[in-house]
N, C-alpha and C positions, 0 to 999 in steps of 0.2 A: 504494500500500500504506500509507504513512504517514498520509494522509487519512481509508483508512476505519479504524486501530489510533487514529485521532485519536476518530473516530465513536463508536466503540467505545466507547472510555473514556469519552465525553461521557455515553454512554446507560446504561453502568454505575452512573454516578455519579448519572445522576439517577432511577434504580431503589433503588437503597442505602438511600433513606432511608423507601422504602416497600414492602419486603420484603410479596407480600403472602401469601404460605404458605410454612412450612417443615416436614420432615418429615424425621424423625429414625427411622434403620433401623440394627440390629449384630446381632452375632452373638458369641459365647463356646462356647470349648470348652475339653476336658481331654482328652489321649489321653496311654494308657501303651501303650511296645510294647515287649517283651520282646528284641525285634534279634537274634532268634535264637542263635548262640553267643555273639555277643559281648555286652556289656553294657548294660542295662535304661535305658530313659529315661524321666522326663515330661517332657512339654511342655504347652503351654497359649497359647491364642491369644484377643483381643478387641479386635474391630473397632468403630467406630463410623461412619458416616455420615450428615451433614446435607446434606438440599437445601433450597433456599430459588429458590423461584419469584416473579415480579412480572410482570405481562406474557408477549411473549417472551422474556425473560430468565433464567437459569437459572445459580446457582450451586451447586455441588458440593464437599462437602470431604469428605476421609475420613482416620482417624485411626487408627492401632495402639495402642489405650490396653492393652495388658497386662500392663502393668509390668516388661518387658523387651522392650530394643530388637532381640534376636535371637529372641525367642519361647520362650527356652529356662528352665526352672525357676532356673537358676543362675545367672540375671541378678540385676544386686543391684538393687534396687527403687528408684527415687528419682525426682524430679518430671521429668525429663529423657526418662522412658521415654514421657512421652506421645509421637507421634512421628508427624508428618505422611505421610500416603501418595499423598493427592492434592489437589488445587486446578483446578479448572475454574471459569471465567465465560465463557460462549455466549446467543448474541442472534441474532435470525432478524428482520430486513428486507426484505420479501415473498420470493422467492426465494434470497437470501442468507442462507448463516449464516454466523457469526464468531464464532472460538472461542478462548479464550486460556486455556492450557497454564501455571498459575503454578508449577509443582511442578517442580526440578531434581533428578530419580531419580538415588540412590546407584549409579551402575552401575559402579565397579569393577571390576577382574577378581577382583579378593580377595571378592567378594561371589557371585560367578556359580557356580550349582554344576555337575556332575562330569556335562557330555552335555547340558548346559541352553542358556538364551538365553543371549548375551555382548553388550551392545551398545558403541558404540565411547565414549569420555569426552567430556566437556565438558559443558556449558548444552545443559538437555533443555528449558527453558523455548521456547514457540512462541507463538506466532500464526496461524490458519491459517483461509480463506476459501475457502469452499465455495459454488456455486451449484446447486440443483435445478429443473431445469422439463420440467413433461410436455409429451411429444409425442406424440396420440394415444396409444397405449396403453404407452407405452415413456416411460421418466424418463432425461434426460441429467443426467449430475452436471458439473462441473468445479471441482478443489482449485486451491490457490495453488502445488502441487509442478506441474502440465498436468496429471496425470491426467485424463483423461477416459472417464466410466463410463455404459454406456446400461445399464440394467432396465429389465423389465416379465414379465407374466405370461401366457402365451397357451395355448389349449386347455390348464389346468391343468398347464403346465412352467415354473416359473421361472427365468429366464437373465438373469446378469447378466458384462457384457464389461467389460474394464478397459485403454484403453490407455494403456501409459507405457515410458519408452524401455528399451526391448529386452529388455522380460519383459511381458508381456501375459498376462490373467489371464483364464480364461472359466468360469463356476462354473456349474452348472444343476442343479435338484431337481423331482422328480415322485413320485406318488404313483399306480402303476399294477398294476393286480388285485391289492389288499394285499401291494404292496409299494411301499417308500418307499426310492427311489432318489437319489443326491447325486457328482454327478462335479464336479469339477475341474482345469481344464489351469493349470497356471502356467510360462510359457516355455518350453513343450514337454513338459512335467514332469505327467502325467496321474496324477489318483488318484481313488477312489473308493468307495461306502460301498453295501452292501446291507441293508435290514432292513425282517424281519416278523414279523407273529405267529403262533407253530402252538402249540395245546392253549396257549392260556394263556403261552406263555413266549416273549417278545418276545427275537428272535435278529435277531445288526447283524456282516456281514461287510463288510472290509476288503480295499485293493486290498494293501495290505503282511501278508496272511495274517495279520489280527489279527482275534478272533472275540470275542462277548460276548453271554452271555444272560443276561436275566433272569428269575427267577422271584417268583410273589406277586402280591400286592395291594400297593394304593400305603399305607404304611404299615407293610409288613410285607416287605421282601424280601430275595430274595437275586442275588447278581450273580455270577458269574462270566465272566470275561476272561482272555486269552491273550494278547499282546503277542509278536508276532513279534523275532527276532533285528535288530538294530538296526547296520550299519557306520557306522563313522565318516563322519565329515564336516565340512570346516575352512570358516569363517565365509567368507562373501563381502561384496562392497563394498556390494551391492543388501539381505542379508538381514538381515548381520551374527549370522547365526545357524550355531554348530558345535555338534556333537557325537561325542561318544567312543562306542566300541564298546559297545554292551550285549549281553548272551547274554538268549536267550528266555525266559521267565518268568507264570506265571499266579495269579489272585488270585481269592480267592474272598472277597464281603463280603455280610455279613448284618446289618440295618439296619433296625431297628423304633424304632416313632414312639409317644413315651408320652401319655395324654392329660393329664399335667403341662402338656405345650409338648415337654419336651425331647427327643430324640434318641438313642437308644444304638445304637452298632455296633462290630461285629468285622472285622476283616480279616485273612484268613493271605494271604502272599506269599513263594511258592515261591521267588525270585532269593537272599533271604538267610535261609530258612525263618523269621521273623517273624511275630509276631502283634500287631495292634497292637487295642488297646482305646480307644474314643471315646464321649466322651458331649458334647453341644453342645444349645445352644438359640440362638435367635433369633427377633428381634422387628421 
């Protein structure tokens, strides 16, 4: 492992000084949501991202520049709020890649909200070596944690199997007489997704009785979703992911695309009768 984080660093460095693309991608918005009974907010969000390519080589950075570090209008504004969100440098040596994770995520419990991810503390920074090679029609992967993953696609099903110690993952998707199917097993844990189209309005069922259709044209739609009743759930050592009870709840968003560039949409959501208002662009 030390030898090839040696490699690594060797090839990074001697990419560094010959950057030979970079390409710069963000986004910015503004939403006001009214929070139903309780008290009105703005907020306002702006992303930045640079990549910069040489070869196989590929660095990544991305930025929260919106002048506060919580995203909220009542941040005070100061040079401080620019604020790192990722760091990646990855390189590909015919089969191998090598990726190195420079970013240590704020992950806190004081950060983590109410039913969401929680992951555990410490140095998120990594290193992590991945091998891919085909076998006839199927790809074995292997990371530096054992996993080991075969893909491949056959008569129009895609399966991809994952094993690693004592949760094994097996994902598959197909597209059969307009309809587009997506199951999932994870350590015994099945779920999975139904969706098509009738008249015009793409409809996507859920194995947790969650439903969503859309309507329109792209540039003009509407969305409605249902989100079934949610129990709790306390983190584990493999997911490190809990969540708290939610009650059932449905949203309807309406979302038309200006030919400025930018973006306006509405969203009501029945959980706390809300409405929130969004306008965004990106480049």
């Amino acid at each position: 492992m030390k030898k090839l984080i040696a490699l690594f660093a060797t090839t990074a460095v001697a990419s560094g000084s010959a950057m030979g693309a970079i390409a710069l991608s963000g986004s910015a918005s503004v939403s006001y949501d009214d929070n139903g009974s309780s008290a009105s907010a703005t907020t306002y969000d702006a992303d930045l991202t640079i990549v910069g390519t040489a070869g196989a080589t590929t660095y990544t950075t991305s930025m929260d520049i919106d002048g506060g570090t919580d995203g909220s209008a009542s941040a005070t504004i100061n040079n401080n709020d620019i604020s790192l969100t990722a760091a990646t440098l990855a390189t590909t040596i015919g089969p191998v890649t090598i990726s190195a994770d420079m970013y240590d995520e704020d992950d806190s419990a004081t950060n983590s909200t109410t039913g969401g991810l929680q992951t555990d503390s410490g140095d998120n920074r990594s290193v992590s070596v991945s091998l891919d090679a085909p076998i006839g029609d199927a790809t074995i992967g292997l990371d530096d944690s054992g996993d080991v993953t075969v893909s491949g696609t056959w008569s129009g099903v895609t399966l991809t199997h994952t094993l690693q110690d004592g949760a094994d993952t097996t994902t598959g998707s197909a597209s059969i007489a307009g309809m587009d199917i997506t199951l999932t097993n994870d350590a015994g844990a099945t779920e999975w997704t139904i969706g098509t189209t009738v008249a015009g309005t793409a409809v996507t069922l859920g194995s947790d009785k969650s439903v969503s259709a859309t309507f329109g044209v792209t540039g003009n739609t509407v969305v409605v979703s249902h989100v079934a009743e949610r129990a709790s759930k306390s983190a584990t050592t493999s997911t490190k992911y809990s969540t708290a009870q939610k009650d059932a709840y449905t949203t309807i968003a309406v979302a038309r695309d200006l030919t400025s560039g930018a973006a306006l949409s509405a969203t009501y959501n029945t959980f706390d009768s809300s409405l929130t208002l969004k306008a965004s662009v990106a480049f």
